[in-house]
C-alpha positions in Angstrom: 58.7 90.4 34.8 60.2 91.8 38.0 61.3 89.6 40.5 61.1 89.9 44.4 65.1 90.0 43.7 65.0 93.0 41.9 62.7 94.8 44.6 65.3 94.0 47.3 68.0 94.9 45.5 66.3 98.3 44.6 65.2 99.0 47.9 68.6 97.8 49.4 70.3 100.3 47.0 67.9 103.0 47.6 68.3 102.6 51.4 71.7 102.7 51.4 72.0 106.1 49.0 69.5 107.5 51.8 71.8 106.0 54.6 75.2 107.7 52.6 73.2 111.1 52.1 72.2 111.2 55.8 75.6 110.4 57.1 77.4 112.8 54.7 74.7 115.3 55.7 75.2 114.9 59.2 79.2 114.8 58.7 79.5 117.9 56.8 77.0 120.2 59.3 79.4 119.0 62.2 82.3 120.0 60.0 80.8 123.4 58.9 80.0 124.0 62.4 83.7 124.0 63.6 82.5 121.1 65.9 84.9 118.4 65.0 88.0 117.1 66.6 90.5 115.2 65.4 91.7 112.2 67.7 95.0 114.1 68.8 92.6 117.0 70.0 89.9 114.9 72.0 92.4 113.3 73.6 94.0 116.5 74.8 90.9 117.6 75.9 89.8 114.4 78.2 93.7 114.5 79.3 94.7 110.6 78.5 96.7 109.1 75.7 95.7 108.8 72.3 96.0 104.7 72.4 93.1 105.1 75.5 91.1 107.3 73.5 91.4 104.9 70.2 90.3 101.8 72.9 86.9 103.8 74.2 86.0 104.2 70.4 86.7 100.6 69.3 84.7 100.1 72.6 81.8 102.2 72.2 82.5 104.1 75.1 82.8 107.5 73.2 80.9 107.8 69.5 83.3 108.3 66.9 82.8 108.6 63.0 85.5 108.4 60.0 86.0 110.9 57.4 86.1 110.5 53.7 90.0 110.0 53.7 89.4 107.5 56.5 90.4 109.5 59.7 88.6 109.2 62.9 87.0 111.9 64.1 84.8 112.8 67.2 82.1 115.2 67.5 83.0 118.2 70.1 79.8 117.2 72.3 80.2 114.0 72.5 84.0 114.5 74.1 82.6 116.9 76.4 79.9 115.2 77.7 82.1 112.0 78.6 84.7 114.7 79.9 82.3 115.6 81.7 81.2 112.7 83.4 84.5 111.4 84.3 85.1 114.4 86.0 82.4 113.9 87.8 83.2 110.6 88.8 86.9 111.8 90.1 85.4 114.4 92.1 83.7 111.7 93.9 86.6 109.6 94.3 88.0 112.5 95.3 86.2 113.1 98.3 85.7 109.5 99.5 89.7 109.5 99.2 90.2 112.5 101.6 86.9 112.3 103.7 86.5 108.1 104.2 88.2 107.1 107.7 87.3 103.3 106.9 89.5 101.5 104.6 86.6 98.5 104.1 84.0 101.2 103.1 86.5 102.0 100.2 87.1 98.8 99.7 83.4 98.3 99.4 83.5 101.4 96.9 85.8 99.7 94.7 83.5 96.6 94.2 81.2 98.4 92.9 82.7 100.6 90.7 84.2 96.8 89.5 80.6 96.0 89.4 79.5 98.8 87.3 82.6 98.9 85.0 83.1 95.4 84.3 86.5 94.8 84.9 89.4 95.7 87.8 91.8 97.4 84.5 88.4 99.8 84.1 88.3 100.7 87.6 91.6 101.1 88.3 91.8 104.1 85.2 88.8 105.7 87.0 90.3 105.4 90.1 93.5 106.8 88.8 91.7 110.0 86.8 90.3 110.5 90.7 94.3 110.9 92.2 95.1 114.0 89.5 92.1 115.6 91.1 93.4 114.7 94.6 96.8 116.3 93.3 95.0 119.7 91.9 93.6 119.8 95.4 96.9 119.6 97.3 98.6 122.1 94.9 95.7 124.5 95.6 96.0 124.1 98.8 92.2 122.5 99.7 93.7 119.6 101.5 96.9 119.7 103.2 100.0 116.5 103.3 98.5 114.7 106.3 95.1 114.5 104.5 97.0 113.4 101.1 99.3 110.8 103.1 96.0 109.8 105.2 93.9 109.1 101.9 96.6 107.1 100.4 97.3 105.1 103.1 93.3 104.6 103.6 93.1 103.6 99.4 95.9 101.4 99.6 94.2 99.0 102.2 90.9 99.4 100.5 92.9 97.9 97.1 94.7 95.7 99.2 91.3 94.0 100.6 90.2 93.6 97.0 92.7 92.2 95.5 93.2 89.7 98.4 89.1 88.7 96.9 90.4 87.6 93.8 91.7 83.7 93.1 95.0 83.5 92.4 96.7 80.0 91.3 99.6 79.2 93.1 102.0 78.5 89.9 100.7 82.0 88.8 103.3 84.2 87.0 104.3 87.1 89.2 105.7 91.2 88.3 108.0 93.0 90.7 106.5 96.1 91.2 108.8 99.1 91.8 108.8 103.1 92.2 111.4 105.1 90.1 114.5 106.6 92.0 113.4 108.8 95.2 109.2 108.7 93.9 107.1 107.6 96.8 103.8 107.8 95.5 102.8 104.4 95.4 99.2 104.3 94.6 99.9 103.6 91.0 101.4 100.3 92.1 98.3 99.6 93.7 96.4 99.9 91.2 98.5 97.9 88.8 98.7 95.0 91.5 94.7 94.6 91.3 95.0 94.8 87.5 97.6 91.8 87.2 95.6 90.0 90.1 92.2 89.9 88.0 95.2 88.5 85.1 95.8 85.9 86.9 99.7 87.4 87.7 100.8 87.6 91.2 103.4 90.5 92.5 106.6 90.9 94.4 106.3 94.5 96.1 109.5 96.3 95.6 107.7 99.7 96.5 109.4 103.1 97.6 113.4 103.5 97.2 114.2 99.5 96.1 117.8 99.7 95.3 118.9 99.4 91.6 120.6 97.1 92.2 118.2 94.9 93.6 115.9 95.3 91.7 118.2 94.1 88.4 119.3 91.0 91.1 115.6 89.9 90.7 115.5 90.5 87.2 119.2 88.7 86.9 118.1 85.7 88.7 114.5 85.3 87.2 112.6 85.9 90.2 109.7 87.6 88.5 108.3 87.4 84.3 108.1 90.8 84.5 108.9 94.5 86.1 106.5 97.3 86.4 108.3 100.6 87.3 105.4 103.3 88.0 106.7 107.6 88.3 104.4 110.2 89.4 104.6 113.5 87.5 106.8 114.9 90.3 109.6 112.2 88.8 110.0 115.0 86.1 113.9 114.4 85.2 114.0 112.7 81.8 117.2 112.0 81.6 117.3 110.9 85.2 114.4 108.5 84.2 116.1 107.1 80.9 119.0 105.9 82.9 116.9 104.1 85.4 114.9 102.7 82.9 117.8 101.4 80.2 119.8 99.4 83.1 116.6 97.7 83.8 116.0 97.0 80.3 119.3 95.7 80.0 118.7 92.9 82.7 115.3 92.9 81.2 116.2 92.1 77.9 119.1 89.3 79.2 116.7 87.3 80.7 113.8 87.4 78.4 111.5 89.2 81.3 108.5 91.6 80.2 109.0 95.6 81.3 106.3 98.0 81.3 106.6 101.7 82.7 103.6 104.0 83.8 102.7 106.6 86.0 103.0 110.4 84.4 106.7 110.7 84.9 109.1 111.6 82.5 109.7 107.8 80.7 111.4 107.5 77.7 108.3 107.8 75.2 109.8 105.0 73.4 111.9 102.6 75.0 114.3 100.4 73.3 113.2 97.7 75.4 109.7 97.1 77.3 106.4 99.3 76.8 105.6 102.6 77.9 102.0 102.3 79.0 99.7 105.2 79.4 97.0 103.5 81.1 96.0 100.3 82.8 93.8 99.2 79.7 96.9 98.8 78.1 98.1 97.0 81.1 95.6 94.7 80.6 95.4 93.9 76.9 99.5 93.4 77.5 98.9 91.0 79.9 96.0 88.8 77.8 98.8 88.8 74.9 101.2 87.5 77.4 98.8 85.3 79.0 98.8 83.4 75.4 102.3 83.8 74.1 104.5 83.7 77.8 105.0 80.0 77.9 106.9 79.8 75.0 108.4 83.2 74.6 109.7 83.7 78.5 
């Protein structure tokens, strides 16, 4: 006699044949179309860092599927459409940044993009996305330095006003944050302040043109549990930026303090001490590790 068992099983078995045909079926038009792209090649194409592309699949933010060897893969139209609306999003950024006289109406800006996003780390990488198109403008000449310097100043104090919103313990670890040698774009900082704030990490503001020498002082005399260093793209000397970098990893790594660089200079792709970060998602997953382990490892 068949059981109820045995119809389950069939039908489970008979779904999941169904299930395999249609996603092979699907898998092999999208292949045969030319249409695929491996993760190296979507991330090219949306302009971040393959670890931030790998985090919007794991978090459904872009669809991805995996190929018979196991290889993620994303679908051409699914990397242009969110390509497409990010860059929508910066060009709106874009113009509050160079158009918005009021720092509180930024500030107001940000707070709901942290709204809509979820988290401060999530804002501050759209945010971010937004200041590459405010650097195309100014290389093309559709906004001139005082406009640039005004929008900066204006986004700084909008950032400033929400980060001053968020709770911060007063035992709370804290990060010196620092520019490379002779960068003054600062923004970046910023941006990386509101991300440790929501952490629960406080900051020391080195800023613009620290000395070297103070800034390894600090590191010497544990002042701070870690060091953010942040380089635009016009820090473009690698070997300028290697040397920076390894004499604060060598205070760094004598007193047991985290170091993280960002920003789209020229950093040593892989340090020997500290992280090279290509985003403030990893920022923030760096920090939640820290958050659990920092007692007993600093």
């Amino acid at each position: 006699m068949l059981k109820m068992d045995d119809l389950n099983d069939s039908a489970t078995r008979k779904f999941a044949n169904n299930g395999c045909q249609i996603v092979h079926s699907v898998y092999f038009s999208i292949m045969a179309n030319g249409d695929v792209l491996t993760v190296r090649e979507a991330a090219s194409l949306l302009d971040v860092g393959v670890s931030t592309l790998k985090r919007w699949a794991d978090g459904g933010i872009l669809a991805s599927f995996r190929t018979v060897g196991g290889h993620r893969r994303f679908a051409r139209h699914e990397v242009e459409r969110l390509r497409i609306q990010s860059r929508s999003r910066e060009v709106a950024w874009a113009d509050l940044y160079t158009k918005e006289n009021d720092p509180l109406v930024i500030a107001a800006e940000l707070l709901r993009a942290r709204a809509r996003l979820g988290s401060w780390w999530a804002t501050a990488d759209e945010v971010g996305g937004a200041l590459h198109e405010v650097g195309r403008r100014w290389e093309a000449g559709e906004i001139t330095v005082l406009q640039e310097h005004h929008g900066s100043e204006r986004l700084a104090r909008g950032l400033q006003y929400a980060a001053q919103s968020i709770p911060l313990r007063p035992d709370a670890p804290a990060c010196l944050l620092a520019m490379a040698e002779d960068d003054d774009h600062t923004l970046g900082l910023s941006l990386a302040e509101i991300t440790l704030r929501e952490a629960g990490w406080g900051s020391h503001w080195a800023g613009r043109r620290t000395p070297l020498v103070d800034i390894v002082s600090a590191v010497h005399h544990r002042e701070v549990q870690m060091v953010a260093l942040s380089a635009s793209c016009l820090s473009d000397d690698p070997e300028r930026l290697r040397r920076f970098s390894e004499t604060v990893a060598g205070a760094s790594r004598v007193a047991r303090v985290e170091l993280v660089m960002g920003g789209r200079g020229a950093w040593p792709e892989q340090p020997q001490h500290g992280h090279r970060l290509e985003s403030f998602g990893e920022l923030h997953r760096l920090l939640a590790d820290g958050g659990r382990t920092q007692r007993g490892r600093l």
